[in-house]
TORZANU-340580 format. One record per residue: residue in one letter; y, z, x of N, C-alpha, C, O, CB in turn. Coordinates in pm, 1 decimal. Each point is the difference from the previous one (the first is absolute). Glycine has a CB too. Example, Ala and Ser with C-alpha at 12.3 -4.5 7.8 and 13.67 -1.06 7.14 Angstrom:
2
+---+----------+----------+----------+----------+----------+----------+----------+----------+----------+----------+----------+----------+----------+----------+----------+
| r |      nyy |      nzz |      nxx |     cayy |     cazz |     caxx |      cyy |      czz |      cxx |      oyy |      ozz |      oxx |     cbyy |     cbzz |     cbxx |
+---+----------+----------+----------+----------+----------+----------+----------+----------+----------+----------+----------+----------+----------+----------+----------+
| A |   -569.0 |    780.0 |   1319.0 |    119.0 |      0.0 |    -89.0 |    120.0 |      0.0 |     90.0 |     -1.9 |     66.5 |    103.6 |   -115.4 |     58.1 |   -292.8 |
| S |    222.3 |   -196.6 |    154.2 |    119.0 |      6.0 |     82.0 |    109.0 |     73.0 |    -77.0 |    110.8 |     16.9 |     50.9 |   -173.6 |   -231.4 |     67.5 |
+---+----------+----------+----------+----------+----------+----------+----------+----------+----------+----------+----------+----------+----------+----------+----------+
***
This chain:
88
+---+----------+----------+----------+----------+----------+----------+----------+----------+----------+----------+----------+----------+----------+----------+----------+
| r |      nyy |      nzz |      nxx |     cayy |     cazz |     caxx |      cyy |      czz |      cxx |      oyy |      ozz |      oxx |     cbyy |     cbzz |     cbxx |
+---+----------+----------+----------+----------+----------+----------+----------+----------+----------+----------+----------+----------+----------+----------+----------+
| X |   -118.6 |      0.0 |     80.1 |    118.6 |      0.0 |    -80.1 |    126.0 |      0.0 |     85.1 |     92.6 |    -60.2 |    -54.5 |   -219.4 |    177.8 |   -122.1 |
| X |    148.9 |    -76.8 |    270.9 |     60.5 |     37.3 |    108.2 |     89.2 |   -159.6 |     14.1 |    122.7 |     -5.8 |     -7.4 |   -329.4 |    221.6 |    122.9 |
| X |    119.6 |   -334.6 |    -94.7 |     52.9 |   -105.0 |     51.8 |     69.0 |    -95.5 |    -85.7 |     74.3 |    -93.0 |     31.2 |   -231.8 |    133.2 |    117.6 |
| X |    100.9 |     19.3 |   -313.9 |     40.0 |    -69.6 |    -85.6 |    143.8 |     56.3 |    -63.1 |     49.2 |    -76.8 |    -82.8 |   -301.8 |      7.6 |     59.9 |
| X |    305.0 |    154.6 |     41.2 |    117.3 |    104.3 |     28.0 |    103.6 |     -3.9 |     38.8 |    108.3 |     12.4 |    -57.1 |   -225.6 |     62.6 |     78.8 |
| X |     73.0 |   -105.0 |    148.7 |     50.8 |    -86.9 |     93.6 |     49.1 |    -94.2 |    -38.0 |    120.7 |     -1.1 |    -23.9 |   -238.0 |     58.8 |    138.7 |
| X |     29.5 |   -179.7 |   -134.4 |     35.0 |   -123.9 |    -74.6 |     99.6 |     -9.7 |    -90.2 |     99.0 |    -70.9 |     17.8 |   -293.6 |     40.2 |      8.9 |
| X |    172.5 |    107.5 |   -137.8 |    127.4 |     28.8 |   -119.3 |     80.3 |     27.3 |     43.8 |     92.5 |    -42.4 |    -69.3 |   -170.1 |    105.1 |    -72.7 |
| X |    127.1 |      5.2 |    252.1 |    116.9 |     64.9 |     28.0 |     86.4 |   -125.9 |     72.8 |    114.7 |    -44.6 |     -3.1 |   -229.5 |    310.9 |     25.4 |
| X |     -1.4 |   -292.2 |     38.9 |     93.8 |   -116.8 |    147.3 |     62.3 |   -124.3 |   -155.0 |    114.6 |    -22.0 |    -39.3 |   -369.6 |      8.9 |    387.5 |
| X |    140.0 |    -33.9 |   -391.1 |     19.1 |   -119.5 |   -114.0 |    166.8 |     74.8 |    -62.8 |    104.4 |    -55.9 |     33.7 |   -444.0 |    -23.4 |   -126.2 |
| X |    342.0 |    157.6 |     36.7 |     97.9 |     80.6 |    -63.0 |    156.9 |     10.0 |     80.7 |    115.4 |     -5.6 |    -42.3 |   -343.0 |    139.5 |    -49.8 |
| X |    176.9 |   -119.1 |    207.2 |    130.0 |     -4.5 |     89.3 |     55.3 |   -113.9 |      5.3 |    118.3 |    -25.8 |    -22.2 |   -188.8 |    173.9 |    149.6 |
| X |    -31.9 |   -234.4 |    -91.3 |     53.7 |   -154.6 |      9.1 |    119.2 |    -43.5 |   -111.5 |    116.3 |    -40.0 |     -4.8 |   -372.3 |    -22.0 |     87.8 |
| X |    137.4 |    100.5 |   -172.5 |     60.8 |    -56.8 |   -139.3 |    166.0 |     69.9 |    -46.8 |     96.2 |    -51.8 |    -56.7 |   -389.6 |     30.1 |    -30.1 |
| X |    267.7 |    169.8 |    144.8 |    139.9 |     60.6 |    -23.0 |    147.1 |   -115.3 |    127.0 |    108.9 |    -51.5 |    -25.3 |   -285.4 |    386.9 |    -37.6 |
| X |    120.9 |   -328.6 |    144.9 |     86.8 |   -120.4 |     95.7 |    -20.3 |   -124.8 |    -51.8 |     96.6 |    -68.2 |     34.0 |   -121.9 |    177.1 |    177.6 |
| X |    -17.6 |   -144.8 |   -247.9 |      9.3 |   -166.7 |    -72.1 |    114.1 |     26.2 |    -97.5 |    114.1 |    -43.7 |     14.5 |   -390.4 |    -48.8 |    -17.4 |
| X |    213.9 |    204.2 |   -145.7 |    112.6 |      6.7 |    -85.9 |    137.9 |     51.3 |    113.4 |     92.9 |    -79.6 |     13.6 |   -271.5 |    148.0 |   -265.4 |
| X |    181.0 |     29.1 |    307.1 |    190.8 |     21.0 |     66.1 |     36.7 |   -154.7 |     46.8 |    107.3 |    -56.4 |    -21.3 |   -120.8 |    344.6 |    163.3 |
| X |   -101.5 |   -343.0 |    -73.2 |     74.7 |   -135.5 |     64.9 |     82.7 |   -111.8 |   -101.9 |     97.5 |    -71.8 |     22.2 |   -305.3 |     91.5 |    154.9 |
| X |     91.6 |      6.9 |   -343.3 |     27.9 |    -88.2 |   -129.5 |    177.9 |     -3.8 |    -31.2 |     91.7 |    -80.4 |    -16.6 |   -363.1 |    165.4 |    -99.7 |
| X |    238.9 |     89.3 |    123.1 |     93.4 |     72.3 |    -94.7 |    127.4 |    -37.3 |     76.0 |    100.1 |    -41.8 |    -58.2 |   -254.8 |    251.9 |    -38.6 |
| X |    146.4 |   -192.1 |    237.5 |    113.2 |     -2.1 |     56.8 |     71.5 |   -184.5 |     59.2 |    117.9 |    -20.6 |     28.8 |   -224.1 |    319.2 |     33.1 |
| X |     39.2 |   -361.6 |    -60.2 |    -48.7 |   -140.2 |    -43.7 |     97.3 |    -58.4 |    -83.5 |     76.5 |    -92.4 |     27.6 |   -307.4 |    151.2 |    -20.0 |
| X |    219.7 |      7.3 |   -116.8 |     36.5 |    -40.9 |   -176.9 |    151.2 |     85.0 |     65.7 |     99.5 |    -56.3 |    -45.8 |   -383.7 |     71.9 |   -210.0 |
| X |    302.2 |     42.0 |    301.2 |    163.6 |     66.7 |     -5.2 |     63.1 |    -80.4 |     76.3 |    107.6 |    -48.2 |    -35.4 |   -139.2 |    284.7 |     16.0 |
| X |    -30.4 |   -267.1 |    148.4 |     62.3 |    -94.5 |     69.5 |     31.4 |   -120.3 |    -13.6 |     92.2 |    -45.7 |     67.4 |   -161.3 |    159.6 |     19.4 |
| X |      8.1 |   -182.7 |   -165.8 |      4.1 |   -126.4 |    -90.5 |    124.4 |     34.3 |    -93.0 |     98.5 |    -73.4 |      7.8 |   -374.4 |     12.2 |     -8.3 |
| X |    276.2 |    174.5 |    -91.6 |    118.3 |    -22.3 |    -43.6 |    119.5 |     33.9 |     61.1 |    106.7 |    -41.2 |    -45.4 |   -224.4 |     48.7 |   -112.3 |
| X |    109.7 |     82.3 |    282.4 |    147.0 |     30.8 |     36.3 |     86.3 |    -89.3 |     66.7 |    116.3 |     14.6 |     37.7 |   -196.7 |    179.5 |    -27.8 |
| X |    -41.2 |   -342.8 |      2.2 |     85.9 |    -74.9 |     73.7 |    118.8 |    -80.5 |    -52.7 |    109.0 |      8.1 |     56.5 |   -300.9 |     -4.0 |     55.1 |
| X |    177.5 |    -63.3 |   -193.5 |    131.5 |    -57.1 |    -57.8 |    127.8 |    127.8 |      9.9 |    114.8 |    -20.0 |     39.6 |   -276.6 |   -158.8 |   -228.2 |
| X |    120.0 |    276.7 |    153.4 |     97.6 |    114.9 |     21.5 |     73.8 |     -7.8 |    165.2 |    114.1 |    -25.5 |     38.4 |   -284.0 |    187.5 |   -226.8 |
| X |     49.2 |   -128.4 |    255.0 |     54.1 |    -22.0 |    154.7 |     78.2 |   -138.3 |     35.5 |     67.4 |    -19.9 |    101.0 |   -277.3 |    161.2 |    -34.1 |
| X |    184.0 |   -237.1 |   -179.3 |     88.0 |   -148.1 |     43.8 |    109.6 |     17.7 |    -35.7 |     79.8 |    -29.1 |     89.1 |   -224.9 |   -128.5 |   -112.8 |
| X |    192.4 |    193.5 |    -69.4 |    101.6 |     71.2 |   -124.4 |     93.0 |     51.5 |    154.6 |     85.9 |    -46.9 |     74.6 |   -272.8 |    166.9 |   -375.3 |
| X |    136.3 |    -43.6 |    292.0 |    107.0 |    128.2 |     67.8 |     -5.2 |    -87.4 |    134.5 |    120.6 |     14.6 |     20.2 |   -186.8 |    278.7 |   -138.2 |
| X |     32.3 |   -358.5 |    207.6 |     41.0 |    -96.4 |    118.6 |     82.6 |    -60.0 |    -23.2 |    101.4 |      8.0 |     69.2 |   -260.0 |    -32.9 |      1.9 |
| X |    150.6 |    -64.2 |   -182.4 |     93.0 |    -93.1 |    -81.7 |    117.7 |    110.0 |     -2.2 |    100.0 |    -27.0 |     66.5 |   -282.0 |   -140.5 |   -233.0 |
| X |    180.2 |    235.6 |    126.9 |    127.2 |     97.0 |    -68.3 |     11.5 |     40.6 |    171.8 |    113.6 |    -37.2 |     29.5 |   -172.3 |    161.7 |   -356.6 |
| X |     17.2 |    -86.9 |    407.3 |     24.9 |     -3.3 |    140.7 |     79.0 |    -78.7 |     42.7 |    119.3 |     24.0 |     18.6 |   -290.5 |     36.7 |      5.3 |
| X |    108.5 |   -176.8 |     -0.3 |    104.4 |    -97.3 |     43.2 |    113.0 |    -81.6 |    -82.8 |     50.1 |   -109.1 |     27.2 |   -232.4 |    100.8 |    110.4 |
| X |    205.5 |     90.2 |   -241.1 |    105.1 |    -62.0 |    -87.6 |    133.8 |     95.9 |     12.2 |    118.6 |    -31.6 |     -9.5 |   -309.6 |    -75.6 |   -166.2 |
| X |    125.5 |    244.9 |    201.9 |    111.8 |    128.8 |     36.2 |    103.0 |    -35.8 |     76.5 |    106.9 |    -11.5 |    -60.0 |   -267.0 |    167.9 |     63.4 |
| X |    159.9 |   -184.4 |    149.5 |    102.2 |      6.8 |     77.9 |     76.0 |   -126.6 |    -70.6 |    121.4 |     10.5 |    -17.8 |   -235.2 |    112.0 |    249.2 |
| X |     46.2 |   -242.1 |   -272.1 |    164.1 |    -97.1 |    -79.4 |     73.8 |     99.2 |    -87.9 |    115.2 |     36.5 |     23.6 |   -231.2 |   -294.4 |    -69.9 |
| X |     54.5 |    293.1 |    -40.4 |     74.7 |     43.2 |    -86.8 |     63.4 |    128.9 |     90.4 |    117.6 |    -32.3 |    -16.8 |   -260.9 |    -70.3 |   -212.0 |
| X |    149.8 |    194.0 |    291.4 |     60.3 |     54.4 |     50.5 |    138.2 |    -30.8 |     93.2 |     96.4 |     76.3 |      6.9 |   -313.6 |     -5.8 |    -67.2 |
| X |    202.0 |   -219.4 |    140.4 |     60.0 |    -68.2 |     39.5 |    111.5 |     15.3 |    -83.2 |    101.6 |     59.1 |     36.4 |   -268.8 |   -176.2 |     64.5 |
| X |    145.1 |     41.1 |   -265.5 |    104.7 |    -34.8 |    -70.8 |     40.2 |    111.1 |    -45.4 |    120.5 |     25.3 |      2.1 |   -177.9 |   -227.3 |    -48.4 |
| X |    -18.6 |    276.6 |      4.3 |     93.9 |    143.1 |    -29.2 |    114.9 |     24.6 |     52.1 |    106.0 |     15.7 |    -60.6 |   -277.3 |     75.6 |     46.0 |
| X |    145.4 |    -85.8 |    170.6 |     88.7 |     57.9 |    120.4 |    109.5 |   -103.7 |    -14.6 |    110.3 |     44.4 |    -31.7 |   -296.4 |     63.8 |    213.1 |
| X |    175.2 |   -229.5 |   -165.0 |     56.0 |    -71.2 |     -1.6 |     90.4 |     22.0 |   -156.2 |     74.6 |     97.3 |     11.1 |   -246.9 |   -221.6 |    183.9 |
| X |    180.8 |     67.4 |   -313.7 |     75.2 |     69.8 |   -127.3 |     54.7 |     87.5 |     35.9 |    121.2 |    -17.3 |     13.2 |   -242.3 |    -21.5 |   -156.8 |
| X |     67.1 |    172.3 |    177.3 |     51.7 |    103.9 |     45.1 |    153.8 |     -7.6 |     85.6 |    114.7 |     40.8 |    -18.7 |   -376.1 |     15.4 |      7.8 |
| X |    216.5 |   -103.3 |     73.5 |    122.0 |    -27.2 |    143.3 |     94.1 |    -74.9 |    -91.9 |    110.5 |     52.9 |    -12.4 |   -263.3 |    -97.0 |    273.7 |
| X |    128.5 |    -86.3 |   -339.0 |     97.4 |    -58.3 |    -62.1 |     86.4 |     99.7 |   -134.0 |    120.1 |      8.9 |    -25.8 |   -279.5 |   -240.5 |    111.0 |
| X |     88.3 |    269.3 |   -123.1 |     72.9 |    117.0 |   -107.5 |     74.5 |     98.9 |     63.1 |     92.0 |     58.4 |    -57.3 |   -270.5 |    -70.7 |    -92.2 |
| X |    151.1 |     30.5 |    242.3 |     71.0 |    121.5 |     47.2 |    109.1 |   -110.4 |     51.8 |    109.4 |     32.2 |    -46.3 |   -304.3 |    198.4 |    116.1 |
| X |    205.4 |   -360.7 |     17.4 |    123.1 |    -44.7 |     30.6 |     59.1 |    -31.1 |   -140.1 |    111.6 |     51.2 |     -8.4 |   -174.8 |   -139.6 |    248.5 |
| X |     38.7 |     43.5 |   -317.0 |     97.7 |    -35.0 |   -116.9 |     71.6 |    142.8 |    -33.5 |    122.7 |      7.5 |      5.0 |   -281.8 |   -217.7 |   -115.7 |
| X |     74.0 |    330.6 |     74.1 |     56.6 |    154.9 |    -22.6 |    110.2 |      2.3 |     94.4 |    110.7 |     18.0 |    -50.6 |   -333.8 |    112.1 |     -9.1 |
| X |    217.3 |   -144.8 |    190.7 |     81.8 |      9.0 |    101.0 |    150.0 |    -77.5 |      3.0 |    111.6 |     48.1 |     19.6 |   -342.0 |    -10.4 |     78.0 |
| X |    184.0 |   -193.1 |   -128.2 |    130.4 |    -30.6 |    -69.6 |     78.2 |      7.1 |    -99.7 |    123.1 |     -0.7 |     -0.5 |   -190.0 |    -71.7 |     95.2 |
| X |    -29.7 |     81.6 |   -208.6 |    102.6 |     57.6 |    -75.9 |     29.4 |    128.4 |      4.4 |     54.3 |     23.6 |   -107.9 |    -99.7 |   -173.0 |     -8.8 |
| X |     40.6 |    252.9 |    183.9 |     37.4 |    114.4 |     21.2 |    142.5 |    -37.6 |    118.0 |     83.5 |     88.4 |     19.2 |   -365.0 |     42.5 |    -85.8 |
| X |    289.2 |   -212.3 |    108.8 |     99.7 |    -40.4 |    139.3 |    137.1 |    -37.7 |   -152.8 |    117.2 |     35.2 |    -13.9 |   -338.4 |   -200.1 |    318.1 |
| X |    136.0 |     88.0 |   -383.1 |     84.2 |   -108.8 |    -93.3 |     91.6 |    120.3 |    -37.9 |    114.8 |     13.1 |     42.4 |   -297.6 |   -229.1 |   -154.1 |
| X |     98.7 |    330.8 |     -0.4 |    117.7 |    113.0 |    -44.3 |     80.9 |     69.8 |     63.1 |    107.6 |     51.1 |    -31.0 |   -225.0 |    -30.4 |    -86.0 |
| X |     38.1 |    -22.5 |    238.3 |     80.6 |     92.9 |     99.4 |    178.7 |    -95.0 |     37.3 |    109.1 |     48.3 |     30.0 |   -413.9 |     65.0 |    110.4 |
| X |    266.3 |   -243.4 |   -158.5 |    146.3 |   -112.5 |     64.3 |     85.7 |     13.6 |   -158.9 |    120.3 |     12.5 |    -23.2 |   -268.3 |   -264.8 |    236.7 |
| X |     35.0 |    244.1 |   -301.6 |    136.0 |      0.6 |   -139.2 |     37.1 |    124.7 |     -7.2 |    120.5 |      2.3 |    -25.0 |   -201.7 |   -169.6 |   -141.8 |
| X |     19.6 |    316.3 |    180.4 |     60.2 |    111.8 |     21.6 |    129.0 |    -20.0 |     82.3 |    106.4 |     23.5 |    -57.3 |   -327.2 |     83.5 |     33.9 |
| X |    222.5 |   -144.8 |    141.6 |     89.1 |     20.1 |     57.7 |    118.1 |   -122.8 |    -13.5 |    115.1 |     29.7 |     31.9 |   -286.0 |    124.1 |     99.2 |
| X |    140.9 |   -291.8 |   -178.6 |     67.3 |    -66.3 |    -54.5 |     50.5 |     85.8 |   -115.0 |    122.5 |     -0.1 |     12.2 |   -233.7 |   -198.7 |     80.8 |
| X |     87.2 |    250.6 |   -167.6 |     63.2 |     40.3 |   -164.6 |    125.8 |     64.0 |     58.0 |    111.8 |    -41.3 |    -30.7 |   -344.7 |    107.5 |   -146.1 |
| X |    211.1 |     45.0 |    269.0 |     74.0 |    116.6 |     46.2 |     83.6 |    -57.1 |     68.9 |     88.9 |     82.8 |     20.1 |   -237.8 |     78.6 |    -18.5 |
| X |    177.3 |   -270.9 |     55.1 |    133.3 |    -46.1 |     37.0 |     90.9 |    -37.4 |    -56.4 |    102.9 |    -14.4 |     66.0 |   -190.3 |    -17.5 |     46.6 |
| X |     89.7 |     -0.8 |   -260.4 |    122.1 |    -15.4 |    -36.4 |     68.6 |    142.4 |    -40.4 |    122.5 |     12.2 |     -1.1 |   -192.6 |   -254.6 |    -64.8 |
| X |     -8.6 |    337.0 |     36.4 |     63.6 |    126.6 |    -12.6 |     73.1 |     27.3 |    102.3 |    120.0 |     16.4 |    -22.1 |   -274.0 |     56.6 |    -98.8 |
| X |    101.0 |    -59.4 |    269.4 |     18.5 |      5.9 |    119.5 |    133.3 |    -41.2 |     10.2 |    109.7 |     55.8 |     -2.9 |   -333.7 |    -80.6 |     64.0 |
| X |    176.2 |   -106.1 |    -46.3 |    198.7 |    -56.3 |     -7.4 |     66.0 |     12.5 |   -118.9 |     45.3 |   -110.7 |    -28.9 |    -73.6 |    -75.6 |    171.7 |
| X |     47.3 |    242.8 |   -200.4 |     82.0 |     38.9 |   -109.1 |     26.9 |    160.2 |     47.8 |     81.6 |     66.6 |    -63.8 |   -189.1 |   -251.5 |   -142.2 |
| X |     60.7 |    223.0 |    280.7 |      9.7 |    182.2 |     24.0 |     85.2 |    -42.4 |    115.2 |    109.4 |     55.1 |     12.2 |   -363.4 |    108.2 |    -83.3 |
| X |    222.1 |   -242.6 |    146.0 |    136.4 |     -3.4 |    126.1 |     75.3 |    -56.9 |    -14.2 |     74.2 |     10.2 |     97.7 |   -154.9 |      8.9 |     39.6 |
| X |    138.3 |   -120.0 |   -244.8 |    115.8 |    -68.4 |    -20.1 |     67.1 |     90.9 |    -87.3 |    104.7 |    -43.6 |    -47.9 |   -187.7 |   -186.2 |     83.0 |
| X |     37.5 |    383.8 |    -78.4 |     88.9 |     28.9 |    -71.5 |     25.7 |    144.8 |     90.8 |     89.6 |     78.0 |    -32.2 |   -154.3 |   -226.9 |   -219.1 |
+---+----------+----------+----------+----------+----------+----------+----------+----------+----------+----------+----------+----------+----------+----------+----------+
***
C-alpha cells in the first residue's frame, strides 16, 4: 500500500502544479492587453505633458501682459489728475 500512496501523492502534486501553471496562465493572458494599455498610456504621457508645460508657460505670458496692460492704464489714468494738481 505504501507505493500506491506514494503514487497518489506525487500524481496529486503534479496535478496541483499543472492547475497553478493553468490558473496563472489564464491571468496572464488576460492582463496583457492591460499591460499594452498602460505602455500605450506610457508613451503617450510625456507629449501630453510637453503640452501642458508648454499652455502653461503661454497663459501665464498672456496673465503677465495683461497685468503690464493695467498696470500702463493705471498709470496713464492718473496723469491727467497729476497735471491738473501742478498747474494749479
Amino acid at each position: 500500500m505504501g507505493n500506491l500512496d506514494h503514487s497518489t501523492d506525487v500524481r496529486a502534486t503534479k496535478l496541483e502544479a499543472s492547475v497553478r501553471w493553468m490558473i496563472e496562465a489564464d491571468i496572464l493572458a488576460a492582463l496583457n492587453p492591460v499591460r499594452a494599455s498602460i505602455h500605450d498610456f506610457d508613451a503617450r504621457f510625456p507629449t501630453c505633458e510637453r503640452r501642458v508645460d508648454t499652455i502653461v508657460y503661454e497663459l501665464d505670458a498672456d496673465t503677465n501682459e495683461k497685468q503690464i496692460e493695467v498696470k500702463e492704464d493705471n498709470i496713464d489714468g492718473d496723469l491727467p489728475n497729476l497735471e491738473e494738481t501742478i498747474l494749479q
